[in-house]
N, C-alpha and C positions, 0 to 999 in steps of 0.2 A: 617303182610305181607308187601312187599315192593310194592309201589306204580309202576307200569311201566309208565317207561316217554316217552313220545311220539318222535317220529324225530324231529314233528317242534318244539316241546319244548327244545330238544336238538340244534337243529341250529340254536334256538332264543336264547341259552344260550351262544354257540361259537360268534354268534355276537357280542352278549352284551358285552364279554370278551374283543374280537378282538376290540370294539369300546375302550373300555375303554384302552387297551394298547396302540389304537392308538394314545385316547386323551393325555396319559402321554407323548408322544412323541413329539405330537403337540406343548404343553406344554414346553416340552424340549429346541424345539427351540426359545426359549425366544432371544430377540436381547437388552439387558436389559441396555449399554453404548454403550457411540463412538466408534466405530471400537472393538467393542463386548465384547471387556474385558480390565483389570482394567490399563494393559500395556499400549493399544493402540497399538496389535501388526499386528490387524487388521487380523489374520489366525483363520480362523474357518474354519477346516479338516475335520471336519464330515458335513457339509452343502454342499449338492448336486444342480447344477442347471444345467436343460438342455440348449443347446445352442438355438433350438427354441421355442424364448419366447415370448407372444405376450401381447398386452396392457389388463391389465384386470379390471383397470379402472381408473379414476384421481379422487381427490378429492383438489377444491379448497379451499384456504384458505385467509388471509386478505394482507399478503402483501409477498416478495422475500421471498425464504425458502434459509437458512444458516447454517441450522442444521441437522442434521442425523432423522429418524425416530427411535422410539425406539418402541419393541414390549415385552408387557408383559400379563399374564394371557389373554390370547383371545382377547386382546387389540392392536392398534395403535395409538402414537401418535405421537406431531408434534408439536414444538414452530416455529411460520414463526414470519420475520423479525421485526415484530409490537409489538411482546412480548404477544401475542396471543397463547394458547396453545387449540391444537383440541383432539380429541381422537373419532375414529371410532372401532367399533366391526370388527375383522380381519374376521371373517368368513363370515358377512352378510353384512358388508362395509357401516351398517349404523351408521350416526352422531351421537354417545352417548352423548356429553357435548362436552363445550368450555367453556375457561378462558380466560379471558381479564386481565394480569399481569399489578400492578399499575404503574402509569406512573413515578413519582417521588416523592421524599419525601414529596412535598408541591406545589401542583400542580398548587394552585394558585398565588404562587408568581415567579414560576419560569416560565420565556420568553417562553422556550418550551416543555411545557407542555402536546403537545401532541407526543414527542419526545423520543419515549420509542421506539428507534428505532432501525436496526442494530441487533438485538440478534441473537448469534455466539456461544452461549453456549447451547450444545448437553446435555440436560437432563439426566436422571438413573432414574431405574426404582430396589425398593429393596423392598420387603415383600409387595409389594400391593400397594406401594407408590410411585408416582413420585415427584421426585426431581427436580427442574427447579432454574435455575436463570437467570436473566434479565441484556438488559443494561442500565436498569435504577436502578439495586443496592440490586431488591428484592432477597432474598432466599425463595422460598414458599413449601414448602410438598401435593400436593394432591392426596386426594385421587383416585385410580384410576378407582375403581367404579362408581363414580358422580364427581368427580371434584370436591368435598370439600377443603376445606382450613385444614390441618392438624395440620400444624403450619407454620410461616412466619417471616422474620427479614428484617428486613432495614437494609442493611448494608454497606447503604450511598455511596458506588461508583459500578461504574458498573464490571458486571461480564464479561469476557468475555472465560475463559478456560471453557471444558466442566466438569461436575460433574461427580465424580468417584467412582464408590459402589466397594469396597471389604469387602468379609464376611458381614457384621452384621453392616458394618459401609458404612461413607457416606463424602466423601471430594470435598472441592471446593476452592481456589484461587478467591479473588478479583482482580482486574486489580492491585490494591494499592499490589498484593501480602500478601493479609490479609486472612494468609491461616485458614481452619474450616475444624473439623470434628464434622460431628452429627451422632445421632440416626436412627435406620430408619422411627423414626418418627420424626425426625424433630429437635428434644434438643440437644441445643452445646454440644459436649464433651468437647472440647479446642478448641484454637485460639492461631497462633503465627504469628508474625507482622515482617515479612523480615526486611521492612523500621527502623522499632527501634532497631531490633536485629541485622541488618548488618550494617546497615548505621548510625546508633545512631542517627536517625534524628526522632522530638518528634513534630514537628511542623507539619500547616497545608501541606500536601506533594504535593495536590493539586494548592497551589497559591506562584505564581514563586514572591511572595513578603516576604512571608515566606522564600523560599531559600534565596535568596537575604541578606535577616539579617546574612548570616551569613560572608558578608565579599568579596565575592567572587562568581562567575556563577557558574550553573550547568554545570556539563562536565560527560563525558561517567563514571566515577567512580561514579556516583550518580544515574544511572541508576536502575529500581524498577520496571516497566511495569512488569505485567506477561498478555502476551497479546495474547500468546500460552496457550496452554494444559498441566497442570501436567498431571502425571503417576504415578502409586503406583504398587508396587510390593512387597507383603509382606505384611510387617509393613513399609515398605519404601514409602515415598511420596517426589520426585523427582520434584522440584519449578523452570522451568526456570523464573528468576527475571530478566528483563533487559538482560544483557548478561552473566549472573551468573546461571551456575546452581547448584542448593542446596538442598543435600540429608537432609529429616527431618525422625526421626525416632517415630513411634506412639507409646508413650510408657502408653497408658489408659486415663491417666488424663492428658496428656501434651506431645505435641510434642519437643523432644528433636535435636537439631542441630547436625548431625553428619561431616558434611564435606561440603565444597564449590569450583567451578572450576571457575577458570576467563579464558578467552584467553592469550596467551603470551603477546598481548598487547593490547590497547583498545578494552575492552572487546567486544565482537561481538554480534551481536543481534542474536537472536535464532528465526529459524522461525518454527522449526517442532522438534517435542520433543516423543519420543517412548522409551521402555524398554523389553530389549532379556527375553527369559524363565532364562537364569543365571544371570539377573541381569544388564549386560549390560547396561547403557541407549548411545541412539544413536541420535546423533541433528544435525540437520542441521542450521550449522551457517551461518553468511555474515558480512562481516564489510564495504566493498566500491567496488562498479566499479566490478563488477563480483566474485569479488573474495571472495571463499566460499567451501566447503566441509563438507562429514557427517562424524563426528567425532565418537568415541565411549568412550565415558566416564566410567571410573570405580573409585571407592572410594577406599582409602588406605591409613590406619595409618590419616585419618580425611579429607586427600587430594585429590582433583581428579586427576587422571592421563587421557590422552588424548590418542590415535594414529587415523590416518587415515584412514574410509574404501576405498581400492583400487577403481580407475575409479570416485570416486565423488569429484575430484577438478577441481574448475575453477579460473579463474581469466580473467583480461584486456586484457589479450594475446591469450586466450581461444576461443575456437570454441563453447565451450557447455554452457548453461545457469544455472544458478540455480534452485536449487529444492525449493519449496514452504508448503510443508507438508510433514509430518512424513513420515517417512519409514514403513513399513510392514517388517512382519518376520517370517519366517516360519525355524525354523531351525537354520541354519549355512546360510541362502540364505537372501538376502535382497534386499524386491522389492520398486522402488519410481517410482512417477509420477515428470513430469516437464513443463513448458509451454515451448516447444523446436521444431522446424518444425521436421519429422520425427525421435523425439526421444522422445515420449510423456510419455513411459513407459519404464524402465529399469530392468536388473535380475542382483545383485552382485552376482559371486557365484567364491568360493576357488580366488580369486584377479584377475577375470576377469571379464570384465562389456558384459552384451549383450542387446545390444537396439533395439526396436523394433519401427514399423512404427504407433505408437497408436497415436491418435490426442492428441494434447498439452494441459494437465490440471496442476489445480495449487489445485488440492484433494489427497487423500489417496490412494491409490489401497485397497479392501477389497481379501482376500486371501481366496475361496471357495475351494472344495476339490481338485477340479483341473484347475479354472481358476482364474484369477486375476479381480477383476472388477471396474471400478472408473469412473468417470465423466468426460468428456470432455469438454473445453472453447467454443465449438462450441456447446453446448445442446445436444450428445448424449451422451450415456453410455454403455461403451466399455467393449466387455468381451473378456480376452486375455488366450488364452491356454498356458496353465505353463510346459506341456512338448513343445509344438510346439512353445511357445514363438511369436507367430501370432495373429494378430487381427481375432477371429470368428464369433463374431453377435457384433451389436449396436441398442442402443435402443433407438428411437427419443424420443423428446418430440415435443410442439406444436407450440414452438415459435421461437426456435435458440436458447434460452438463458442457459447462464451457468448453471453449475452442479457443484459444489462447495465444497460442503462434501460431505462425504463416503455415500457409499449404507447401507443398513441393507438387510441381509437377512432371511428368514422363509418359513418352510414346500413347499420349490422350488421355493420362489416365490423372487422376487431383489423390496424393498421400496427403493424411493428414491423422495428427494424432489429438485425442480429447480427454480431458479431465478426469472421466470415466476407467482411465486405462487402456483406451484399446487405440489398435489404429485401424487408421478405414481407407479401403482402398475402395476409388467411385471412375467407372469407365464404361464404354459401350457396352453392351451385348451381359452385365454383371446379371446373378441371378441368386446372389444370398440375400439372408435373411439377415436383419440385425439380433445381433444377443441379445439373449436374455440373462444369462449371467453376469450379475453385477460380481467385481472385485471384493463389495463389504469395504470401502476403502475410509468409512467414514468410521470404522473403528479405529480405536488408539490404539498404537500397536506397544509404545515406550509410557507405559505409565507412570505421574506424579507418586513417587515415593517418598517423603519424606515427613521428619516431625511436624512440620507447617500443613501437607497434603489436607487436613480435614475441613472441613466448608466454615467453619467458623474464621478460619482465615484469607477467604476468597476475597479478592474488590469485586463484588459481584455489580455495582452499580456506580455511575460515575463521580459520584462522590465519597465512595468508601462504603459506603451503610445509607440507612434509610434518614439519620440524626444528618447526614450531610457533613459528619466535623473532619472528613477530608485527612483521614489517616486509618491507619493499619496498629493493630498490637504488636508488642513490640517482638520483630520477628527477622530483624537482617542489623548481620553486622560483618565487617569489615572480614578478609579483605571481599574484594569484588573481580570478576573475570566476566567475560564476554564469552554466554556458552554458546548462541545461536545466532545468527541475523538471516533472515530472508527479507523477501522483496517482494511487494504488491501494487498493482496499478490504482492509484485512485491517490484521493487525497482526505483527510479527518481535523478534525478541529477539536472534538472531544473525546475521552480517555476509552480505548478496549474496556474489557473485564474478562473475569475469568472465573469459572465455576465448572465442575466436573471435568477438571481435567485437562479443560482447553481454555484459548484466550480467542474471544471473540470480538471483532470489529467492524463496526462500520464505516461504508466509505460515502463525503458525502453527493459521490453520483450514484448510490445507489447499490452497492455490491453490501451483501454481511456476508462473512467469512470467519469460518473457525477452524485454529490451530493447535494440535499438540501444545501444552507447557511444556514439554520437559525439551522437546524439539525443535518446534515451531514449523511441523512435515501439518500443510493442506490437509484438512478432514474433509472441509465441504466450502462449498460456497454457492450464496443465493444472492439472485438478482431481480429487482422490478424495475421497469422505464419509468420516467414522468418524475423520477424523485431530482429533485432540483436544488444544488447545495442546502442540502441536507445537514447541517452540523447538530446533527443528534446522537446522542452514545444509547446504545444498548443495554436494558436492564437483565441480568441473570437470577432464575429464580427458580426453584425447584426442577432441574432437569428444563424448560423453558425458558424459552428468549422471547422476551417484550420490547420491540423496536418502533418508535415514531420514526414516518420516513413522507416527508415534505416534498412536496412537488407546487408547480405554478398552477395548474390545472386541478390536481389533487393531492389529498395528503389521508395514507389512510397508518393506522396501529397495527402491528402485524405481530401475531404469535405466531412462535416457532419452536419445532420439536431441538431443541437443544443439542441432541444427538445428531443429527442428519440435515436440520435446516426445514425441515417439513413444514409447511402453512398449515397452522392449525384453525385460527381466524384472523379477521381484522376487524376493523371500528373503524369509519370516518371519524377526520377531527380538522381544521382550519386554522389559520394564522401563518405565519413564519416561525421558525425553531429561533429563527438568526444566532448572533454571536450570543444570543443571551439566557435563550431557555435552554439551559443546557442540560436539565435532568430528562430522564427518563420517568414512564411512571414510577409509582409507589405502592410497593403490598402493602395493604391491612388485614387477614384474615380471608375471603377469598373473594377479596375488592381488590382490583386493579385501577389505580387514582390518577390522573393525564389533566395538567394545564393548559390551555390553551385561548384563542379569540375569536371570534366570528370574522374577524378581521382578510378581506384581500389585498392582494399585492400587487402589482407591475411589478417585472423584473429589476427595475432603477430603485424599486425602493426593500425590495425582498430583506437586504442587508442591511435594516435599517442601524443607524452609528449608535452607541450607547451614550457617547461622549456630548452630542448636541440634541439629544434626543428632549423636545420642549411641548411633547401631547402628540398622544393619537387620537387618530379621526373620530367623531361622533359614534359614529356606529360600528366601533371595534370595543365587542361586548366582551369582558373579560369571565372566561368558561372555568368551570372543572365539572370534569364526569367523573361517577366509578362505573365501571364494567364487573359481568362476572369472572373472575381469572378463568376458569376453563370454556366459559362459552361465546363473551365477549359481548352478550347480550346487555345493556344499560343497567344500573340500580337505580343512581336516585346522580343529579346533576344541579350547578348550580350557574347561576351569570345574576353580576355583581354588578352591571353597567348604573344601578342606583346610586353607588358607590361612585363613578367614575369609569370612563372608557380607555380599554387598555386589554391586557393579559397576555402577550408576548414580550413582556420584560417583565417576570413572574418567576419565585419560586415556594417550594413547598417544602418540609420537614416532617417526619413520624416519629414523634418522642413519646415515652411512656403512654404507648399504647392512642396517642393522640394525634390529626392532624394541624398542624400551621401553616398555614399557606399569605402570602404578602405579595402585593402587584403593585409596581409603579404605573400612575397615570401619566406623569412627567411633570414640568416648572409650571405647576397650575395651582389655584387655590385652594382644589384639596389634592397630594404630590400623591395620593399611592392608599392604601386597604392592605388591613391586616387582621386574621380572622384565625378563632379555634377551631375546629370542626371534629364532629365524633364519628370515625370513618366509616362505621357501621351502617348508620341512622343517614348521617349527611349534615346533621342539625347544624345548626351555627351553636356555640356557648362562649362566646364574644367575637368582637371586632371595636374593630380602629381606624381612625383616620388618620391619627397622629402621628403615629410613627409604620417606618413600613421601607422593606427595600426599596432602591433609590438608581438603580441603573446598572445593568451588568453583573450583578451580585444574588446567590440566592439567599433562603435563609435558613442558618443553622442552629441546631438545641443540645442540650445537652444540661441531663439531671445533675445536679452537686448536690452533695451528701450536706444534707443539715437546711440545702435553701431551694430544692423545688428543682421543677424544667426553669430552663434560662434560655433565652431565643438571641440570635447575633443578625442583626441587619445592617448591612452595608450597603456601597455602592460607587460609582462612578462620580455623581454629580452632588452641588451642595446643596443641603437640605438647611440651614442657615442664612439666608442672603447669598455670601460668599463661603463659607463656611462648610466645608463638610468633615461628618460623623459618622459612627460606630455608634446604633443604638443597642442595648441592651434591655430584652422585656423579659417581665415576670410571666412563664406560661400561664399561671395561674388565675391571669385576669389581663394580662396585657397592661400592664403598667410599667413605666419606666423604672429600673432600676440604676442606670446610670446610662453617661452620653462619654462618648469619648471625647480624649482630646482632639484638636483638630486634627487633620488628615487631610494630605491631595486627592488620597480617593481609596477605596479597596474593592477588589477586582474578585469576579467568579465567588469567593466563599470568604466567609471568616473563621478560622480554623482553630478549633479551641484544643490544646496539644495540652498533657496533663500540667504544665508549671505554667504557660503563656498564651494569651493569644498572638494569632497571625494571621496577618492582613499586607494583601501585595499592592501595591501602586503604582502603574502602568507607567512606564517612564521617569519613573522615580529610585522607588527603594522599597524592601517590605518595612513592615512595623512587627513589633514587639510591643504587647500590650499587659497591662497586669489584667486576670481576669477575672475580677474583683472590682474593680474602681476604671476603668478605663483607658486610665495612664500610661501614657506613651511612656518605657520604658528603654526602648533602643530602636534603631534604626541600622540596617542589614540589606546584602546581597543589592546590592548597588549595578544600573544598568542591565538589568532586563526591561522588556516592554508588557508584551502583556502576557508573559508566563502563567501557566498555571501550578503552581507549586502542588507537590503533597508530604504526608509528615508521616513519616517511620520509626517511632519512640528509639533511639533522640533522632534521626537525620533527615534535612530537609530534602527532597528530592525535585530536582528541578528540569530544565530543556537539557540536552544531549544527554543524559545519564548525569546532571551533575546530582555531588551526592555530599552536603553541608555537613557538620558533627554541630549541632545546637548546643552542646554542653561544651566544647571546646573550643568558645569563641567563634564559632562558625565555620571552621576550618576546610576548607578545602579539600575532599578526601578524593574526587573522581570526579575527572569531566571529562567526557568525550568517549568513545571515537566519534568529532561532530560528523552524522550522517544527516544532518537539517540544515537547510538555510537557517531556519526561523525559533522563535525561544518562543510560540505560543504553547505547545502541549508540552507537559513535565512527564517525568515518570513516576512507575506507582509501586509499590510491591503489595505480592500477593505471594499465599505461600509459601513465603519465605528464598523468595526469588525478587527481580527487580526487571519491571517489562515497559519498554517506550516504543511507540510507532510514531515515528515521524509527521508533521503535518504537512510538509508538500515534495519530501523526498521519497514519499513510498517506502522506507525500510521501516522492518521489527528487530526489536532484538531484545533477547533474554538474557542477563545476567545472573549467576550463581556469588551464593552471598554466604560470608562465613565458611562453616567447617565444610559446606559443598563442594563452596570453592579451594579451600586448601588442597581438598584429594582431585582436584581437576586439572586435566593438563588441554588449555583450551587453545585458542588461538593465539599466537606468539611469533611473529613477522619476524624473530631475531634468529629462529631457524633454518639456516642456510639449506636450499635447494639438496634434498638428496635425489641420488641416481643407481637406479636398481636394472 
């Protein structure tokens, strides 16, 4: 006979089912890589999220999060900036394990050793395994049950693309572009080495003394960084290398090279890297000054062919900025983020663009079934309706602070981690509170220790000092190692600095950002909208940062607490920065001193050219203010339009105690104003017409023993008929003491180095000048454009790290690793280190110099994979 089952045994039986379908589903929604799948195309259509969503709780961790959360079998995890990986139970949201990822290959001989900082690489999660790599070089397997060690390699430079599981397999990019695929446990399949197989280069790739042997400097065709995200699709694994991108094909036991794309011409640096369901791959390039678009690459016959997506070009003349992370896809439609004042988010669709009013980020949009969701530069997290194309909910966090990579989403709920350190989990029915306990993250935690550490050795300003004479005491010497590189969204035109510790920069859409010296690990970073190629450097000054930051609308002066980024004040001020005004203010005592124009712009002319520059408009009145340093309120202000209309091709000097300040008007009857000023008072105690910078060039001083202040004014264009010069004036009354010989031009400064002067020319050559009589003495460094050099008693410092010896014929001592397309920004040092940020690649990097360097065991690609 058949047993009769009860109801409740039957509605304990429908549950159990219903539980178990439900858990498959749960299950389902695995968030397993970056932007969810192997493309990065960041569309996951079946992922539902309502619009109100509320906080459901945070979970801190050890330092800024840069990563994506990923979620696997009933799990969360999370690598934050320290190289730290957490993992929480996603349904009970308690702490399962944590890994502490090693710091470096040999922790005890290398300076910074507690410098496993910066990690950017978004994890994978494949059969129970998570995949991690670090910026200190590790690959490691754990398992994601406990956090075991599954398997692990050294693989000597840092990682920084994220790791990408398709099928059964598991791929990753070294920075060096030393691309792997494994197991999903962990065992190499193969390795193939860009640097040897494109560039035939066998040498340490790391030590620009290695480049160097061969003859000749690094330049953009030596280019290697993969400092972006590959993508795979297929058996396809898609390597932006430097400005190359290179289809490899996985063919079991070895990656085969199927095909390579350069730019038409110096190849462009790639900052965002995605791939269509056909195949497609779609980058977002840049090579200088704005100018940039998402390309879409296809492979053919071994070659890549390019075209344009509609709506995403900029350039110098451009109203729009550049995009900073990959594109999303959904379809035939393609969504990006941008850090842009009301144009934070965009929809390409059939060759029309529609922008919407999303606040300004430099992350992914993630593509949910019907909205778009991504990070904002101001700390919230924006969800955009994809039919309505509208901002509808944002999701705070607790600090302000950025939101930097993409969301993950699962069973309705948006992970995501923030600068801040924490992650934040937002879903129905949530009911916490945000924190209140900050990390403190804006402390150093690796302090600057050395003979150089004390502030009389800082670049605190972009020309070295307040005399402008664009060098450092003498404080580095050979040899040279590569101690850190990190990697930042944006782009600069004018030199960091560094004081108290950190090296600060601006970018110019708008970001300042400060970072450990001895590191280069994130202290902070501050952001405003509206600033608009901005090519302005940052002054450091007493524990304070003094930033001019340029916008089409507005342009305001911003102090900042030095420490944390804090607004202390600002000051309106007018004109364009362009390529020319490149100082920052000037202290005097507790006068803060800012050049500027009454002058507006249109975006076609914001950029105006140095090189044809023949008058500005009537009523571009040429300014200077001083402010109070700590209050910002006005002193006493000048405009010189009596003189001539002008003051955005303008520079100024503080020597003995004195101001100099010199404007070109441009090829007019009178070219330019040149004036003393007593910084205190304001007074004029002379001026000039006669002589005066002349385009592109500021002006620099400098006392000699026995003959006074001596001022150097240069420039672009001829002040001669055809003819152009190198004046030399008496500070003492503005009188000529001598004219140089002629010259094609000198660019940014004239550099008075204790034996010679030095003066660059764009497209030419530098000069060597006696600094005495004017006299062209020699001619050097052949084939750069418009670098801007600096000078380290003896060595010249120039674009990628190169590093001249002035005393031994100019020798060639370090160039590269090229992480630039472009040779406009040089490098500088500062105590007694050597620091270059890229002008359109986004990288930093710190080199150690001398006896540092000798006890340093840094980065070294000739260390073969170890397996622990």
């Amino acid at each position: 006979m058949f047993k009769l089952i009860s109801q409740q045994s039957i509605s304990f039986f429908i549950v159990a089912c219903l539980s178990l379908f439900i858990g498959s589903i749960v299950q389902a929604e695995d968030w397993p890589q970056y932007k969810f799948d192997s493309r990065h195309s960041g569309d996951a259509p079946t992922f539902k999220i309502d619009t109100t969503l509320k906080l459901i709780a945070t979970k801190k961790t050890s330092d800024a999060i840069f990563t994506s959360p990923i979620i696997g079998d009933g799990k969360i995890f999370i690598l934050d900036g320290s190289g730290k990986v957490f993992c929480w139970d996603q349904n009970t949201l308690e702490k399962l394990w944590t890994y502490q990822s090693p710091a470096t290959q040999n922790p005890s001989t290398h300076p910074s050793a507690a410098g496993n900082v910066n990690n950017i690489s978004t994890p994978a999660y494949l059969n129970g395994v998570l995949h991690v790599g670090t910026q200190s070089g590790w690959y490691l397997a754990l398992k994601g049950s406990n956090g075991e060690v599954v398997h692990q390699l050294n693989l000597g430079e840092p990682i920084f693309s994220a790791i990408v599981v398709q099928g059964e397999k598991v791929y990753l990019s070294t920075l060096g572009s030393q691309v792997y695929s494994f197991t999903p446990q962990g065992k190499i399949r193969w390795k193939w080495d860009f640097v040897k197989e494109r560039l035939d280069f066998h040498g340490n790739r790391w030590s620009g003394e290695d480049w160097a042997k061969r003859g000749r400097r690094a330049t953009w065709r030596d280019q290697f960084l993969c400092s972006r995200n590959i993508a795979v699709h297929g058996k396809t694994i898609v390597l932006p290398a430097g400005g190359e991108v290179t289809w490899l094909e996985d063919a079991g036991d070895q990656a085969i090279h199927k095909g390579s794309y350069r730019g038409r011409r110096e190849s462009p640096c790639t900052l965002g890297l995605s791939i269509g369901a056909n195949g497609n791959v779609y980058r977002q390039w840049h090579r200088r000054d704005n100018n940039g678009s998402v390309e879409i690459l296809s492979l053919k016959d071994g070659k890549g062919e390019s075209k344009t997506l509609p709506g995403t070009v900029t350039s110098w003349k451009s109203d729009s900025l550049l995009s900073f992370s990959s594109v999303s896809i959904r379809g035939s439609d393609i969504y990006r983020c941008r850090p842009e004042e009301e144009n934070g988010f965009n929809l390409h669709r059939e060759g029309k663009t529609t922008r919407t009013s999303g606040y300004p980020s430099i992350s992914s949009p993630i593509l949910s079934k019907d909205k778009a969701i991504y990070g904002g530069l101001d700390g919230n997290v924006y969800l955009t309706s994809l039919s309505q194309l509208k901002t509808v909910s944002k999701l705070p966090t607790a600090f302000g602070k950025a939101v930097t990579s993409p969301v993950a989403l699962s069973n309705g709920k948006i992970y995501f981690g923030s600068e801040d350190g924490y992650l934040y989990i937002y879903g129905a029915n949530g009911k916490a509170q945000l924190p209140t306990d900050s990390l403190g993250l804006e402390r150093i935690r690796t302090p600057l220790k050395n003979k150089f550490s004390d502030s009389k050795f800082d670049w605190f300003t972009n020309f070295g000092n307040f005399q402008n004479t664009n060098q450092t005491l003498e404080m580095i010497q050979p040899p040279f190692k590569v101690d850190w590189i990190r990697r930042f969204k944006g782009t600069v035109k004018h030199f960091s600095v560094c004081g108290g510790g950190r090296l600060y920069t601006h970018t110019a859409e708008g970001q300042i950002f400060a970072v450990e010296q001895t590191t280069g690990r994130l202290l902070w970073r501050r952001y405003w909208p509206g600033v608009h190629v901005s090519f302005t450097a940052p002054l450091y000054y007493d524990e304070h940062l003094y930033i001019p930051q340029a916008g089409l609308k507005k342009s305001l002066l911003r102090c900042l607490r030095a420490s944390d980024g804090k607004l202390v004040w600002e000051a309106p001020f007018s004109g364009s920065p362009s390529w020319n005004r490149q100082l920052p203010p000037i202290v005097s005592g507790n006068r803060l001193i800012y050049l500027f124009s009454s002058g507006k712009y249109t975006a076609d002319k914001w950029l105006f050219e140095h090189q044809s520059n023949f008058g500005f408009p009537k009523d571009h009145r040429p300014l200077l203010k001083a402010w109070d340093l700590k209050t910002g309120d006005e002193i006493w202000s000048h405009d010189f339009h009596e003189f001539g209309s002008g003051g955005d091709d303008a520079g100024m000097c503080l020597v003995d105690g004195k101001l100099y300040y010199s404007c070109y008007f441009g090829a007019k009857k009178v070219g330019g104003f040149t004036c003393k000023i007593d910084p205190q008072s304001g007074d004029l105690i002379w001026n000039t017409t006669e002589h005066f910078t002349h385009a592109g060039c500021t002006i620099s001083g400098e006392v000699l023993k026995g003959k006074g202040t001596r001022l150097y004014l240069g420039g672009y264009n001829p002040i001669e008929g055809k003819t152009n010069r190198i004046w030399c004036l008496d500070g003492k009354d503005g009188s000529l003491v001598w004219k140089s010989d002629p010259i094609s031009r000198a660019i940014h400064v004239v550099t008075p180095t204790p034996n010679f002067l030095f003066a660059h020319s764009q497209y030419k050559h530098s000069y060597k000048l006696d600094r005495h009589t004017g006299k062209v003495i020699g001619q050097m460094l052949k084939g750069y454009n418009c670098t801007r050099f600096t000078f380290s008693e003896p060595f010249i410092l120039g674009s990628n790290m190169d590093i001249y010896d002035s005393k031994d014929e100019m020798k060639l001592l370090w160039t590269g690793p090229a992480v630039d397309v472009l040779m406009c920004v040089g490098a500088f040092a500062s105590n007694g280190r050597v620091y270059y940020s890229s002008n359109g690649g986004g990288i930093q990097v710190g080199l150690l110099a001398g006896e540092e360097a000798r006890k340093a065991k840094t980065l070294n690609n000739k260390i073969a994979p170890t397996e622990n």
